[in-house]
C-alpha positions as CSV (number, residue, x, y, z in Angstrom):
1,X,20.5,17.4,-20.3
2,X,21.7,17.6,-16.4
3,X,19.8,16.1,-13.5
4,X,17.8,19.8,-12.4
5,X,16.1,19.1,-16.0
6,X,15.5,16.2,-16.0
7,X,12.9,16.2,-12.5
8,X,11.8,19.5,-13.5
9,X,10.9,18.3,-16.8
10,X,10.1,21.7,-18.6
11,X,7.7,22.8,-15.4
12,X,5.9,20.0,-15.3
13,X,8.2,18.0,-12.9
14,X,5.8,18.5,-9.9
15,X,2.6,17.1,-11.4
16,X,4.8,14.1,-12.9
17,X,6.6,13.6,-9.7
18,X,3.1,14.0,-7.7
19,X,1.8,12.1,-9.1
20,X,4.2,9.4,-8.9
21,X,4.2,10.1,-5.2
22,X,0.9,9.8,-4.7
23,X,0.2,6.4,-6.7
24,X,3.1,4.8,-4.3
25,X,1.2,6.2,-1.0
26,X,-1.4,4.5,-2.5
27,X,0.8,1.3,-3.2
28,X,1.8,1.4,0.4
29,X,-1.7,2.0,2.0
30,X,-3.1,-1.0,-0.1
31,X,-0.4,-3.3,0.6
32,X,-1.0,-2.3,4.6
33,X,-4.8,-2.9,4.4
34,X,-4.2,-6.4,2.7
35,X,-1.9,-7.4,5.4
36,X,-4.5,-6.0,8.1
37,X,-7.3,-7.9,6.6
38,X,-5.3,-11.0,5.6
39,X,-4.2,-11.0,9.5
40,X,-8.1,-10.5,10.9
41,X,-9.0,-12.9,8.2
42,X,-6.7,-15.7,10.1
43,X,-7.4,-14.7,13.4
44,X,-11.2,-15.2,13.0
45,X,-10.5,-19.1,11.5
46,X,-8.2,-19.8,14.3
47,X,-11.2,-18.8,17.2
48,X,-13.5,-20.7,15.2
49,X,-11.2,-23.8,15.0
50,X,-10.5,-23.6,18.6
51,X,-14.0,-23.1,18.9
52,X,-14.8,-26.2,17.1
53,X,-12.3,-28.2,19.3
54,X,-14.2,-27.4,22.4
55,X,-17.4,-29.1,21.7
């Protein structure tokens, strides 16, 4: 078995690799949107700390 086999994996390398592919985009998009969220999320308690601290 060489290396050209092994990804095309009897013609069904594509899917199999697409399909890897696609579920790490998805990895990547979720981890970003976590991170977004998570940074909003920290934001909005600082303003209403310092928002607290005023009165």
């Amino acid at each position: 078995m060489n290396w050209g086999e092994f990804f095309a994996m009897k013609g069904y390398g594509l899917y199999v690799w697409g399909s890897f592919g696609v579920a790490l985009l998805i990895f990547i998009v979720e981890i970003a949107l976590v991170r977004h969220r998570r940074a909003i999320a920290l934001q909005q308690l600082r303003l209403l700390r310092d928002a607290g601290e005023e009165e």
